[in-house]
DRENTI-83308 format. One record per residue: z, y, x of N, C-alpha, C in turn; chain. Coordinates in pm, whole numbers, plus 50000, padded with zeros to 5 digits. Example, Ala and Ser with C-alpha at 12.3 -4.5 7.8 and 13.67 -1.06 7.14 Angstrom:
n_zz_n_yy_n_xx_ca_zz_ca_yy_ca_xx_c_zz_c_yy_c_xx_ch
50780_49431_51319_50780_49550_51230_50780_49670_51320_A
50708_49775_51285_50714_49894_51367_50787_50003_51290_A
//
This chain:
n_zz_n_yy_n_xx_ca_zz_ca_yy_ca_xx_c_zz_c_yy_c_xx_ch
46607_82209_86720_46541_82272_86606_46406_82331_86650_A
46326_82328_86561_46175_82366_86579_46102_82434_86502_A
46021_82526_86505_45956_82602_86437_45782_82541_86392_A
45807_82513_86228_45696_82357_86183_45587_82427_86098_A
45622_82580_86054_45567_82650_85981_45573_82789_85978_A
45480_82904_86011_45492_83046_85966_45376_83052_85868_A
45434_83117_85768_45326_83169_85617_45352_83331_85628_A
45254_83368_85565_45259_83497_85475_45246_83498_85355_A
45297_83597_85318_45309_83596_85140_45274_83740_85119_A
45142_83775_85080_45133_83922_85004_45150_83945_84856_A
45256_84061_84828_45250_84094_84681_45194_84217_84694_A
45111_84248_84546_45066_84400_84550_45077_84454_84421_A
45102_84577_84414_45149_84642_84259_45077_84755_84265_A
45003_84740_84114_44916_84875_84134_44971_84975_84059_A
44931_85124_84125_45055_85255_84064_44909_85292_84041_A
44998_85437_83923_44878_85504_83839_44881_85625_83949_A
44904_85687_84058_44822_85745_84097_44924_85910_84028_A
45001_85920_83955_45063_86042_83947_45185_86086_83996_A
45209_85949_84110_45309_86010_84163_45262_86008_84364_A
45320_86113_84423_45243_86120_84562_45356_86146_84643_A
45333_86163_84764_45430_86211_84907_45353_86321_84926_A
45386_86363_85048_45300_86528_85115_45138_86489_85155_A
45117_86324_85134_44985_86283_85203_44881_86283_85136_A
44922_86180_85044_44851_86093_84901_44892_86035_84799_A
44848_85975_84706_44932_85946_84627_44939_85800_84595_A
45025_85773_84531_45037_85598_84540_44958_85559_84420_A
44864_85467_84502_44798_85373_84382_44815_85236_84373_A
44873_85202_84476_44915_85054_84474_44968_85023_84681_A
45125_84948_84637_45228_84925_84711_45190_84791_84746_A
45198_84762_84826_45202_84598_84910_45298_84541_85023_A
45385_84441_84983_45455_84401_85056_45406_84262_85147_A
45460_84289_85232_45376_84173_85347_45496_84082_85397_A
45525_83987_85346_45640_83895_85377_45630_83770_85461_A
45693_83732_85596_45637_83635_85635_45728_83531_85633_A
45758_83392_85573_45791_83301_85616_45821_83219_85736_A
45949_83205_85773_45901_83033_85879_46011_82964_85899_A
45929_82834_85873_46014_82718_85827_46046_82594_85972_A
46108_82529_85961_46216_82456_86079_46195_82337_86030_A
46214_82283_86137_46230_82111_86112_46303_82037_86081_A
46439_82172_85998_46557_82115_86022_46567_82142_85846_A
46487_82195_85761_46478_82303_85647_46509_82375_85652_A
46536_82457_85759_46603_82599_85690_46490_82701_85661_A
46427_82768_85630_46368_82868_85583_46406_83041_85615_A
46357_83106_85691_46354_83247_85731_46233_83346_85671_A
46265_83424_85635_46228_83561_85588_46222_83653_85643_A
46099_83738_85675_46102_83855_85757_45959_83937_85677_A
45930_84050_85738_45831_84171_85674_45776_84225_85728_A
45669_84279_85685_45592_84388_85821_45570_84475_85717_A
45514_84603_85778_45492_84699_85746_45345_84698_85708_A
45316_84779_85599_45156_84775_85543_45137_84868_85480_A
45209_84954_85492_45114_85112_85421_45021_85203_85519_A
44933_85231_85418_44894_85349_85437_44740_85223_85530_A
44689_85117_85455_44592_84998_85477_44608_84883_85426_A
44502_84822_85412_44529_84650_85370_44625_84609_85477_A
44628_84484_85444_44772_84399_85494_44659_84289_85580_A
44536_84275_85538_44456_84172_85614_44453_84156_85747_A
44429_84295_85852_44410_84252_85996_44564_84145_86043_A
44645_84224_85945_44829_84180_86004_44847_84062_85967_A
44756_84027_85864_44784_83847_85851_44724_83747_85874_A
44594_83826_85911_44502_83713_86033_44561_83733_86120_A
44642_83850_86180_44697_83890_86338_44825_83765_86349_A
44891_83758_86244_44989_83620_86256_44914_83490_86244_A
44843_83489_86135_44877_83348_86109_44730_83269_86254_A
44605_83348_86312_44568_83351_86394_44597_83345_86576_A
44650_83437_86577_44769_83487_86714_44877_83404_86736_A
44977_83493_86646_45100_83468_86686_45142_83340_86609_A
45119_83252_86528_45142_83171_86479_45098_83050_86578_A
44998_83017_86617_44982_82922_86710_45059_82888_86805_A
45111_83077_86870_45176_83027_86988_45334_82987_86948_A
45356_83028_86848_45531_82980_86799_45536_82815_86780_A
45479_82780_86660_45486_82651_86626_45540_82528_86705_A
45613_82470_86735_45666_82369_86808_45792_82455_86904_A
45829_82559_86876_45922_82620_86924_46049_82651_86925_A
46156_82693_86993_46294_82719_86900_46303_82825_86820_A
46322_82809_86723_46377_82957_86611_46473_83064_86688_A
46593_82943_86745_46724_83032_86821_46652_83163_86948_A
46535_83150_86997_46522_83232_87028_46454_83338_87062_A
46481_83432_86937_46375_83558_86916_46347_83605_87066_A
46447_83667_87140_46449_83738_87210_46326_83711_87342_A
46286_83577_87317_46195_83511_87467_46091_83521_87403_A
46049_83512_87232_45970_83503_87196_45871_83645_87180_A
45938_83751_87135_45934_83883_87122_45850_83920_87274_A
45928_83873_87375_45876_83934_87479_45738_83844_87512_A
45741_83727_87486_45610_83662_87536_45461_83725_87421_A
45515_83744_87338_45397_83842_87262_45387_83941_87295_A
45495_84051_87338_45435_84160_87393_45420_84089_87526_A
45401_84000_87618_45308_83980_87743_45205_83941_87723_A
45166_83922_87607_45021_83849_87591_44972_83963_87545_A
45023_84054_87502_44947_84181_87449_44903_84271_87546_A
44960_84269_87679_44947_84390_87795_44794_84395_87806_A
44724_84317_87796_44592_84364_87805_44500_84347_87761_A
44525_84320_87591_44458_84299_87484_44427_84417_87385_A
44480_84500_87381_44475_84647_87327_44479_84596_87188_A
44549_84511_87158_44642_84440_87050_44812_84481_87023_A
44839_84590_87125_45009_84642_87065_45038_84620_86959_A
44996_84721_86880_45042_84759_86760_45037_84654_86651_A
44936_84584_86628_44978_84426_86563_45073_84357_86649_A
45084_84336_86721_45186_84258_86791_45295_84361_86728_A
45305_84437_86733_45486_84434_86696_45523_84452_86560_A
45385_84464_86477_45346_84478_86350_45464_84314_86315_A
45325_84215_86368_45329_84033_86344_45514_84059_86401_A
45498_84055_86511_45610_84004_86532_45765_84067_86495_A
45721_84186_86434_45864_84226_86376_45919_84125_86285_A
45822_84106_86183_45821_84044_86039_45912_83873_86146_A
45821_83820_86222_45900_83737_86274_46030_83705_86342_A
46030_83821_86412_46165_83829_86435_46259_83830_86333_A
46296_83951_86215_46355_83921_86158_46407_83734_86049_A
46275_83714_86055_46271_83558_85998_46353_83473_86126_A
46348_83471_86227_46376_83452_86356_46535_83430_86322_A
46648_83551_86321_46773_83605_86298_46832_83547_86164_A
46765_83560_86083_46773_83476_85947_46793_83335_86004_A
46708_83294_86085_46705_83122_86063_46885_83127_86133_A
46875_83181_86241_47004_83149_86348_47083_83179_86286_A
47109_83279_86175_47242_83297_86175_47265_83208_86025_A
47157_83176_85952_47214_83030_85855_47236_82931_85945_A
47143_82867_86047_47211_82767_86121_47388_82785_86186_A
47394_82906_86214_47525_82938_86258_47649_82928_86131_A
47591_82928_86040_47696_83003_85932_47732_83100_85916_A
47668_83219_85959_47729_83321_85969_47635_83440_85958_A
47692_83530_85861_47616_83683_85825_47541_83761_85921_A
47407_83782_85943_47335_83860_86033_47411_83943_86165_A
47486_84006_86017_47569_84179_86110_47682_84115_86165_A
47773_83997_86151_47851_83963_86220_47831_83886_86336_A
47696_83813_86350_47627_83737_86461_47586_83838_86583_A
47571_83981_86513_47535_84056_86611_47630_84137_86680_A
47766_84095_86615_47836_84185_86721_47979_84207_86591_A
47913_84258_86482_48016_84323_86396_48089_84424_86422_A
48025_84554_86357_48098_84670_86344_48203_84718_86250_A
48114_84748_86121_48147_84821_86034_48045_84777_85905_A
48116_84646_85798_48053_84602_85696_48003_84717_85590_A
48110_84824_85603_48016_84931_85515_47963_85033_85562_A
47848_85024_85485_47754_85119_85526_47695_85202_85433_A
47634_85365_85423_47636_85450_85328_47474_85441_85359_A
47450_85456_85156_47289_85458_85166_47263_85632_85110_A
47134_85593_85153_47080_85737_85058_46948_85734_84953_A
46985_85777_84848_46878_85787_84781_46795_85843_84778_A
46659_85761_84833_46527_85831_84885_46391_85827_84753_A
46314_85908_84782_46201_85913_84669_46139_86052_84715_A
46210_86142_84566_46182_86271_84650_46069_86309_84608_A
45947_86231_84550_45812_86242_84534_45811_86358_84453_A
45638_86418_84473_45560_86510_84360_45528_86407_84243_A
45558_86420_84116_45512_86354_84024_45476_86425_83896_A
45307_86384_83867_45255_86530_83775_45276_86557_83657_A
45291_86684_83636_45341_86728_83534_45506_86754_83528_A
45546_86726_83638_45749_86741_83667_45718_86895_83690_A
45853_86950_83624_45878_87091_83664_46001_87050_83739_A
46028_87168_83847_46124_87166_83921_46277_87135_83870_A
46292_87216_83773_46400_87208_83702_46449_87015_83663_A
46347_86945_83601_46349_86829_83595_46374_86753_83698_A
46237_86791_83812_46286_86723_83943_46428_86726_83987_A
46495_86830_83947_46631_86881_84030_46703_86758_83957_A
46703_86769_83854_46757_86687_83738_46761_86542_83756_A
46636_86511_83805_46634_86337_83815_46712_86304_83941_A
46714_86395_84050_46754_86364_84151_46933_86370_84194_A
46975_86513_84138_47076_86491_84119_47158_86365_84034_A
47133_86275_83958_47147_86200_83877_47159_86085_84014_A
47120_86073_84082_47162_85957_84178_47267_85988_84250_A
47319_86131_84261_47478_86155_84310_47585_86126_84163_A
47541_86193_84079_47658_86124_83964_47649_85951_83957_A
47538_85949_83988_47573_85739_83983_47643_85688_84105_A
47641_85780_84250_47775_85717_84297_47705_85708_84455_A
47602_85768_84480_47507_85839_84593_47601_85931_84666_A
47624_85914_84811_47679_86076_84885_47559_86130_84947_A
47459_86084_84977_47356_86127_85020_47197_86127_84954_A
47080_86207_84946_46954_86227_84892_46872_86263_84979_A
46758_86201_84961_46660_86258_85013_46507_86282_84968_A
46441_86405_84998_46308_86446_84884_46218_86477_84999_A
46092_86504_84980_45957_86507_85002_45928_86669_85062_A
45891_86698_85112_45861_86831_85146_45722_86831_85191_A
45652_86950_85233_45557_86971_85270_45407_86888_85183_A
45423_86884_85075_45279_86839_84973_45256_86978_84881_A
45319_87079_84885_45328_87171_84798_45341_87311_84891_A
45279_87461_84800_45345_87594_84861_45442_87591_84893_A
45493_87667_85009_45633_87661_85072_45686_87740_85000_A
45673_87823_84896_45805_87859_84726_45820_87776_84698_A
45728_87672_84630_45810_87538_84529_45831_87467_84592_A
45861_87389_84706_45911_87338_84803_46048_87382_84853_A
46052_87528_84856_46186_87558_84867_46270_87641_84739_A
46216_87590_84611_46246_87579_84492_46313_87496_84417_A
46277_87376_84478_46325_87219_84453_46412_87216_84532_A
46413_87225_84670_46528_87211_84675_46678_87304_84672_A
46642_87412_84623_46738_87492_84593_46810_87473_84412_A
46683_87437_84359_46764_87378_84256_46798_87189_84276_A
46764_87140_84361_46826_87051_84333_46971_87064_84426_A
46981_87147_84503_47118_87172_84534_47244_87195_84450_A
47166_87312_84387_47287_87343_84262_47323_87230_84185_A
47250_87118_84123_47238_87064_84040_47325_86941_84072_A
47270_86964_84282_47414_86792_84289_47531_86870_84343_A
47539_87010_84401_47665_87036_84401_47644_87065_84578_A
47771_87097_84631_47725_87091_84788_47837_87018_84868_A
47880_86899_84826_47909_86782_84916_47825_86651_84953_A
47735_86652_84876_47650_86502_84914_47567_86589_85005_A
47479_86493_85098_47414_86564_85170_47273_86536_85098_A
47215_86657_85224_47066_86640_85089_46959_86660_85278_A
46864_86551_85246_46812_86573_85371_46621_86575_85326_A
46540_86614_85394_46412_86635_85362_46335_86588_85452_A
46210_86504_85430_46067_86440_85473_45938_86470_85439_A
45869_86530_85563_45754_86589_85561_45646_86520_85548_A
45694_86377_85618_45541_86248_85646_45487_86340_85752_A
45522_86422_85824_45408_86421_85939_45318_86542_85852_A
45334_86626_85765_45256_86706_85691_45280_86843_85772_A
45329_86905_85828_45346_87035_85881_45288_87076_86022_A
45266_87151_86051_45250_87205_86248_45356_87282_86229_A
45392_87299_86366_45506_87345_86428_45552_87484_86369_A
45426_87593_86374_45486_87697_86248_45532_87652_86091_A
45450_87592_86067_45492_87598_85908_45643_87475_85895_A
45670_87415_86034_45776_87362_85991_45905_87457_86029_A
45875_87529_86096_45983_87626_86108_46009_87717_85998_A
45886_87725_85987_45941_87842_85864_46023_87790_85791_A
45926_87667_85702_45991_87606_85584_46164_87573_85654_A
46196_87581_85736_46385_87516_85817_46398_87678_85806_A
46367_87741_85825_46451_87875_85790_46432_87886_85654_A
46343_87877_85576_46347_87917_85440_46476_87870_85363_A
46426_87737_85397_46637_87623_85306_46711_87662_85385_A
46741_87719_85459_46863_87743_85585_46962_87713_85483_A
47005_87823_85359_47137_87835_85289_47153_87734_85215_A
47088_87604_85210_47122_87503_85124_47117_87399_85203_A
47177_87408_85319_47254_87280_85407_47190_87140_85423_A
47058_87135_85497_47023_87036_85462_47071_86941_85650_A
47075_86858_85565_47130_86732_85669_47030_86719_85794_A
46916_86680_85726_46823_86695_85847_46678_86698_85776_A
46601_86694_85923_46472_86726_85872_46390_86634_85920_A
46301_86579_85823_46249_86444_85903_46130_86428_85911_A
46107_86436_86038_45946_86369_86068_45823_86495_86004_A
45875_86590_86047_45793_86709_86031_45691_86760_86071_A
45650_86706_86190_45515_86703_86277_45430_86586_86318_A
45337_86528_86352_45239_86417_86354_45310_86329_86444_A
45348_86260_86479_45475_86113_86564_45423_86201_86700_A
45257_86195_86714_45227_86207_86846_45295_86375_86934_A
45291_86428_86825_45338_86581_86906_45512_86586_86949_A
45544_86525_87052_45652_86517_87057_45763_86665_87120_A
45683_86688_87162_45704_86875_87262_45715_86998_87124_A
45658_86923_87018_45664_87026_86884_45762_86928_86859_A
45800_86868_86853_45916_86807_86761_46043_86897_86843_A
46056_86866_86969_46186_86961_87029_46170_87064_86974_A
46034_87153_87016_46060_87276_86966_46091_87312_86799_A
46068_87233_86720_46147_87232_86544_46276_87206_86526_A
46277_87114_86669_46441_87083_86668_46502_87217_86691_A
46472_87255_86848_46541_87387_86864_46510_87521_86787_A
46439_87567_86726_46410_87650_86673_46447_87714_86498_A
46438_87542_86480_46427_87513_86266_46614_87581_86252_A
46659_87535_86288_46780_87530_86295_46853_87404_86182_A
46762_87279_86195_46799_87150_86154_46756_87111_86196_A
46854_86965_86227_46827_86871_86273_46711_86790_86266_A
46621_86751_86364_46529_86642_86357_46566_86540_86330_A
46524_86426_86283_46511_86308_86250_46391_86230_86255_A
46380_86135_86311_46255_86037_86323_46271_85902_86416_A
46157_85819_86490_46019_85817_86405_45998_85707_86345_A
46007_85721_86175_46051_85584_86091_45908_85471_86160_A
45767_85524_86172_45666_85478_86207_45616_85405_86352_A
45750_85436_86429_45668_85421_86587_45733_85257_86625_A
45768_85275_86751_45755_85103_86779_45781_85128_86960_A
45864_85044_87013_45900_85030_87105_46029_85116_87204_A
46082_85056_87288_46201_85143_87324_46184_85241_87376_A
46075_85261_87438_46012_85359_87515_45974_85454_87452_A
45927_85456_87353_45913_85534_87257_46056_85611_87232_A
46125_85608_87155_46226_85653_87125_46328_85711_87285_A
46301_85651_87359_46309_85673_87522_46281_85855_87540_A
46168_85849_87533_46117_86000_87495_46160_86099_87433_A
46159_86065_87293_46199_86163_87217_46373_86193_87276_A
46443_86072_87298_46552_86119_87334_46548_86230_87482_A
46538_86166_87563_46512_86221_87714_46443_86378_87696_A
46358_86422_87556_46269_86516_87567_46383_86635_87442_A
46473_86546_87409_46572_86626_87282_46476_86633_87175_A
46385_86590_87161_46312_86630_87046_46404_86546_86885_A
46473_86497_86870_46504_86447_86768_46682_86442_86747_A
46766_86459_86664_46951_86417_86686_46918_86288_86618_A
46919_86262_86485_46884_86154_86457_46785_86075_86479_A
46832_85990_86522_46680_85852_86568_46677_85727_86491_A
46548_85749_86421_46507_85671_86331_46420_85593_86362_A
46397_85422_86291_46362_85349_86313_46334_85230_86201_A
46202_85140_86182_46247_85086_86071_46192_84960_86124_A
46296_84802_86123_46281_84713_86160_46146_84606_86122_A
46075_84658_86048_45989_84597_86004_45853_84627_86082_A
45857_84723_86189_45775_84784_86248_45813_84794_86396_A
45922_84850_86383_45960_84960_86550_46031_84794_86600_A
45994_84639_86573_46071_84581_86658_46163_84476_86601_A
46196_84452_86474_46262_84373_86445_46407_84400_86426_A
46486_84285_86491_46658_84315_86523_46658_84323_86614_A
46541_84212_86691_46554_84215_86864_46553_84330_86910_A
46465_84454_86870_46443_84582_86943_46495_84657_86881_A
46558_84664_86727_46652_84762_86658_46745_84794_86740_A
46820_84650_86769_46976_84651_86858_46919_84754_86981_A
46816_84720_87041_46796_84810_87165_46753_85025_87155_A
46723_84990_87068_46662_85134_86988_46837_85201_86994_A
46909_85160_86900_47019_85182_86876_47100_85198_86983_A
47125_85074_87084_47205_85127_87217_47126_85227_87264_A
46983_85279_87313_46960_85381_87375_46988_85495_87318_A
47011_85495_87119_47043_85638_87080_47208_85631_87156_A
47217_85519_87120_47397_85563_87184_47439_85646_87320_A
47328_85534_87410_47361_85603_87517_47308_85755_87522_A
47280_85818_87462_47277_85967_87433_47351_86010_87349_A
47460_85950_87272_47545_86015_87225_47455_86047_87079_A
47375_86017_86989_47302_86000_86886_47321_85868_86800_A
47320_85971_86665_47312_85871_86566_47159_85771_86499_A
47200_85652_86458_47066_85617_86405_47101_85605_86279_A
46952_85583_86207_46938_85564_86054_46823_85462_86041_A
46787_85412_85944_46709_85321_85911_46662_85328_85796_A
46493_85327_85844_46402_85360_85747_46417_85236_85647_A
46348_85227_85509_46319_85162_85420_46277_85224_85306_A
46115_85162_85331_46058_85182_85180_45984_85034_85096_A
46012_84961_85122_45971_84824_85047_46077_84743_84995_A
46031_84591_85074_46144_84462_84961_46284_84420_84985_A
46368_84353_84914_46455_84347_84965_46487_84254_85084_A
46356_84185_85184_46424_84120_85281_46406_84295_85426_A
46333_84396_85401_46376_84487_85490_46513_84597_85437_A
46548_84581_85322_46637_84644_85315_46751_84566_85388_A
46788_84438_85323_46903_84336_85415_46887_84376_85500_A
46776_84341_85579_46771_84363_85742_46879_84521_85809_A
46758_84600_85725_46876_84736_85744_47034_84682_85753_A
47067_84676_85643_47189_84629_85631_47275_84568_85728_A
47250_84499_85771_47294_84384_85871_47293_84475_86006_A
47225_84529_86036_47176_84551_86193_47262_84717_86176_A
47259_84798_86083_47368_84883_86090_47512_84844_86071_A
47495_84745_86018_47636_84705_86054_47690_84625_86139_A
47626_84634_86264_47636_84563_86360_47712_84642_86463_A
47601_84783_86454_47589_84904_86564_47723_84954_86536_A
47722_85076_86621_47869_85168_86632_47826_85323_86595_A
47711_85325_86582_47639_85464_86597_47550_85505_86463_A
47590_85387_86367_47472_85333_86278_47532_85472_86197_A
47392_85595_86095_47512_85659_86008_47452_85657_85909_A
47347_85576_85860_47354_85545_85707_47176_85460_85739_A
47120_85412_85594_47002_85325_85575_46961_85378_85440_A
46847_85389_85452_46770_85427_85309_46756_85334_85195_A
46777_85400_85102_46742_85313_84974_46646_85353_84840_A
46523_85302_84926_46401_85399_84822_46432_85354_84661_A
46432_85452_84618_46445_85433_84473_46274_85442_84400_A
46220_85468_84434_46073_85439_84381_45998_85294_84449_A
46015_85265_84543_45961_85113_84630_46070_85070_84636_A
46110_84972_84555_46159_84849_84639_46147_84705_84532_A
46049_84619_84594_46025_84493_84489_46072_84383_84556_A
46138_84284_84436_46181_84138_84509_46343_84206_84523_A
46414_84296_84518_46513_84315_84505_46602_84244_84350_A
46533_84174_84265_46606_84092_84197_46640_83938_84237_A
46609_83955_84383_46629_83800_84419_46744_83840_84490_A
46836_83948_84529_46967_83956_84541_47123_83944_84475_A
47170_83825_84545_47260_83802_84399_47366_83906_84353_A
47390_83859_84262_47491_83975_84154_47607_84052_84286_A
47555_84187_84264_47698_84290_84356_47657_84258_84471_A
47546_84259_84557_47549_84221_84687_47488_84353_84736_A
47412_84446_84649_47325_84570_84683_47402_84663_84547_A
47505_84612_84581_47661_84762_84485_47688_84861_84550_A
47680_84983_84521_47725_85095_84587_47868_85149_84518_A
47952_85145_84641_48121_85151_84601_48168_85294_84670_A
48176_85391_84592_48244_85481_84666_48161_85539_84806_A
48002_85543_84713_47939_85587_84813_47856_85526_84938_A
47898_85395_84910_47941_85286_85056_47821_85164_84991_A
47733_85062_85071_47713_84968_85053_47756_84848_85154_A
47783_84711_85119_47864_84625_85225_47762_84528_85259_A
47722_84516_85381_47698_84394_85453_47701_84286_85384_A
47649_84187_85347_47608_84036_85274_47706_83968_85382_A
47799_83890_85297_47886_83808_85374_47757_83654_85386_A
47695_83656_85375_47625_83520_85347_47603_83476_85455_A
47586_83363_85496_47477_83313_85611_47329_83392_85613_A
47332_83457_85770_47185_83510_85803_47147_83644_85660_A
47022_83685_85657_46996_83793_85632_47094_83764_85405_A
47071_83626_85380_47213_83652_85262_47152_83627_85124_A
46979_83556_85119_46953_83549_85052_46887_83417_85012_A
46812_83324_84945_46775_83184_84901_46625_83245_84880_A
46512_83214_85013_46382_83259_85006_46312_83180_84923_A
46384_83014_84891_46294_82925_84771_46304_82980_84702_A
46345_83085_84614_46352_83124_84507_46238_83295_84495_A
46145_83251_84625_46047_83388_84609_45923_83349_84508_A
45889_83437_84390_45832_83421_84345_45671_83434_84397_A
45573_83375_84309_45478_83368_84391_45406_83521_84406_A
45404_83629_84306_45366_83712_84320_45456_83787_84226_A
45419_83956_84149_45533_84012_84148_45515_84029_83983_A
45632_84043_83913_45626_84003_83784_45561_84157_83718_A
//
């Protein structure tokens, strides 16, 4: 088998701009999808990450770069391939596209093997635990919402069958910040968990404060509260906030996460395959939280071939303790067939399908 084709496919959706995170506000979402096709037909699907910039350097960076050197290659194996791009990168000061390009490929990569195999992503990788618990993420400032409402919309994803939430912090005074979430506590009750994301909006005082301020409303964890790079403030929020850290949905490589563990700066270690690495380097991300005795989670804020991915690769792990499910981003999620993205008792299940579980001929050309 041979690798005869990699494409990209950009969709883009433009937002009005009244709804934001702690940064900016969304005016338009873009998903960056890459194709690649075999000599055999099978067809793979994979994604990169593209917020917060155009998607252009990342798709000249494939279809330029890394596309040349794949072509005439085996699909079966990510793992040689992954590494020969990061060797061609050591002294190109090209990283960060490289693992940009080649996440998106890898996952397309895992897709191809495990339809050639017959067999479901998460069970090719090992097979843990087909169910897996999502959380409903969003969380946003959106203008003109009073708190009371906010509490309101959000709780409404635990009565639909959510054990877990998660909201936005740090875009607002630290009262209505810890307003929201005190009424949205009451409002879902205090068994689902309720966890909070800064984007990197706080310094090390104001994230402490704000972790003592919610102290009495139990929050699960606290995520990504200081800039990726300050990792010595992240321990110290860890030890100090008196919640848990969580991160870094944004970073990339094992070494990375290497750190934060080795430095305690984080309990939960987060990661999102479309960026930090694929499956090839998820699986590795994941054994190193293990070998510290840490749980992982998995970021997702786009389409449904990075949500699958999630899917699959936590249900692979042993350590996996839940995957996000943005409820404001996620497009191309109607190309999942009927009950395959059902939440049962809290729980979502692993795609019994061949590979990541979905029919990519059927991607539309852009977004309806």
């Amino acid at each position: 088998m041979k690798i005869t084709d990699i494409r990209t496919r950009l969709y883009e959706r433009d937002l009005d701009g009244t709804i934001r995170n702690p940064r900016f506000p969304w005016t338009k979402k873009r998903t960056l999808l890459v194709l690649v096709e075999t000599d055999t037909g099978l067809l793979g699907a994979g994604e990169s990450w593209t917020d917060g910039a155009t998607a252009a350097s990342t798709i000249a960076f494939i279809e330029n770069d890394l596309k040349p050197a794949l072509i005439g290659l085996d699909p079966r194996m990510p793992e040689k391939h992954f590494k020969t791009a990061i060797d061609r990168s050591a002294v190109s000061a090209r990283r960060s596209q490289t693992w940009l390009g080649m996440s998106a490929i890898d996952i397309a990569l895992w897709d191809i093997k495990g339809q050639a195999l017959g067999e479901p992503l998460w069970r090719l990788l090992g097979g843990h635990e087909p169910r897996v618990m999502p959380y409903a993420s969003a969380g946003l400032y959106k203008d003109g919402q009073t708190t009371d409402q906010f509490a309101e919309e959000y709780a409404a994803y635990v009565h639909k069958g959510f054990k877990a939430v998660k909201i936005k912090v740090g875009g607002a005074p630290l009262p209505v910040d810890v307003e929201r979430v005190a009424k949205l506590r009451k409002a879902m009750g205090p068994d689902a968990r309720l966890m909070v994301d800064a984007v990197s909006n706080y310094d090390v005082a104001r994230a402490i404060a704000f972790a003592h301020a919610v102290a009495p409303y139990d929050i699960y964890w606290f995520e990504q509260p200081l800039p990726v790079e300050d990792v010595e403030g992240l321990r110290t929020v860890h030890e100090r906030g008196g919640i848990p850290v969580c991160g870094l949905e944004n970073e990339y490589g094992p070494w990375t996460y290497r750190r934060l563990l080795e430095t305690g700066a984080v309990h939960f270690v987060q990661f999102d395959p479309i960026v930090s690495g694929g499956i090839t380097h998820g699986r590795k991300i994941a054994a190193l939280a293990e070998s510290h005795f840490k749980p992982v989670t998995l970021h997702h804020s786009n389409s449904i071939v990075s949500m699958l991915a999630n899917l699959h690769l936590a249900a692979s792990v042993p350590n996996a303790d839940s995957v996000e499910y943005h409820v404001y981003h996620h497009p191309l999620f109607e190309l999942a067939p009927d009950g395959m993205l059902d939440i049962d008792d809290g729980f979502m299940r692993a795609p019994d399908r061949p590979g990541l579980g979905v029919d990519w001929t059927r991607l539309p050309e852009r977004l309806g």
